[in-house]
Phi, psi and omega in degrees: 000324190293316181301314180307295182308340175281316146323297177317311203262359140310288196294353192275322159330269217319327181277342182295328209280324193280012200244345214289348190300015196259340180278344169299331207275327174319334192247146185335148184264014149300311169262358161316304181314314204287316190245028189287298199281014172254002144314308178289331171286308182311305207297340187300286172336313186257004166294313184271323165271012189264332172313306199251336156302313203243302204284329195284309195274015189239323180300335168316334179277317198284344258194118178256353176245077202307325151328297177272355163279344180273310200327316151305327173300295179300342216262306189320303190301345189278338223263317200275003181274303174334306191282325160285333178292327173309305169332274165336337182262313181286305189247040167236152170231110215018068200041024189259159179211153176249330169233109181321126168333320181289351174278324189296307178283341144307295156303330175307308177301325199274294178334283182270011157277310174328299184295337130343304178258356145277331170303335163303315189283303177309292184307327169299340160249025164280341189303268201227089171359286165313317175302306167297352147268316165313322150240046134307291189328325161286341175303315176309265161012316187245020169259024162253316195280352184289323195290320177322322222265352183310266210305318179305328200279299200313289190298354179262346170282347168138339180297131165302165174295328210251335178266342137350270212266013190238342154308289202320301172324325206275303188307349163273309171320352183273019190250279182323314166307328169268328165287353137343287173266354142351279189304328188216008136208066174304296188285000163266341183274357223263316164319321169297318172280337188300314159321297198271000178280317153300326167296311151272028181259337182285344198258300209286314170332302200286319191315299186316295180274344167287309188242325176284286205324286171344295174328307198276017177243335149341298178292125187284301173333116170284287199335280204270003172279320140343300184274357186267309230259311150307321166293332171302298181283001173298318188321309201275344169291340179266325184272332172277350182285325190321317199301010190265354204225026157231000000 
């Protein structure tokens, strides 16, 4: 039981960690506007490197039929496309959005990596008290520039600042939910993570080159198509330094 509280109290960080966007709100709305879209490159960057660093190459040890680990990979990319196109069909009207679609799939996506990473948490601390802090802590670690990159994405799609950062909260909290069943049912679950971590990696793919990548080729301005295009590999430079720390 002492081990379940520590878990808990681990994903509850870890969902807390989406809150750290309150030092963006903090900042003027002027240089928000200056670095909003270097926000959208970050959340791009980590989106694609958490996809092809982490989530792709950790299902490669499960998978002895690597055919069916991209197949899952694609199914994901199909799945979040299907789903945007509906998004875009319910809430656009002569192609005007008041919120772009790709935000709505972005928490979705976010959702189920959070939950991803409580199922993680949770089994990792049926191991060992330590062990499970060690990777909260890598959770962590790539969950402050991912969560920045979040927030920067909700509000340049079209989201108020406050209902922002306050989706982004939901959508994290689904990492206590997944350290839950983590935790007390790791071996039933296990096939089920085994599924959904290419599936969603195949979804953070599609979000990243469909709809963010696009964005950053929008801007005429060298200065900031330059300063977009660096905030982006920073993004993937933050998800391969993590692989160092698990």
């Amino acid at each position: 039981m002492n081990n379940f509280i520590w878990a808990l109290f681990s994903s509850i960080i870890v969902s807390l960690i989406s809150l750290i966007a309150i030092i963006i709100l903090l900042l003027k709305e002027k240089i928000f506007n200056k670095i909003q879209l270097l926000l959208v490159g970050l959340g791009a960057g980590g989106l694609i490197g958490g996809a092809f660093l982490h989530m792709i190459p950790e299902s490669i040890d499960k998978f002895s039929n690597y055919t069916l680990l991209f197949i899952y990979v694609l199914s994901g990319f199909i799945l979040f496309f299907i789903l945007e196109k509906f998004l875009f069909w319910r809430h656009c009207h002569d192609e005007k959005c008041e919120v772009h679609t790709f935000t709505y799939l972005n928490l979705i996506g976010d959702g189920v990596h959070n939950f991803i990473d409580g199922l993680i948490i949770g089994g990792s601390y049926i191991l060992d008290i330590k062990i499970g802090i060690i990777v909260t802590l890598a959770i962590i670690l790539h969950e402050i520039p991912q969560e920045l990159g979040d927030f920067g994405v909700l509000v340049y799609g079209g989201m108020k600042k406050g209902r922002a950062l306050f989706y982004n909260f939901l959508s994290a909290l689904t990492a206590v939910f997944g350290t839950v069943i983590g935790y007390y049912f790791s071996n039933a679950f296990n096939n089920f993570l085994i599924i959904l971590l290419p599936f969603a990696a195949g979804g953070f793919i599609y979000i990243a080159s469909c709809d963010l990548i696009p964005e950053l080729h929008k801007q005429s301005s060298k200065k900031i198509s330059v300063l977009s295009m660096i905030s982006f590999l920073t993004g993937i430079l933050f998800m391969f330094l993590v692989k160092f720390i698990h």
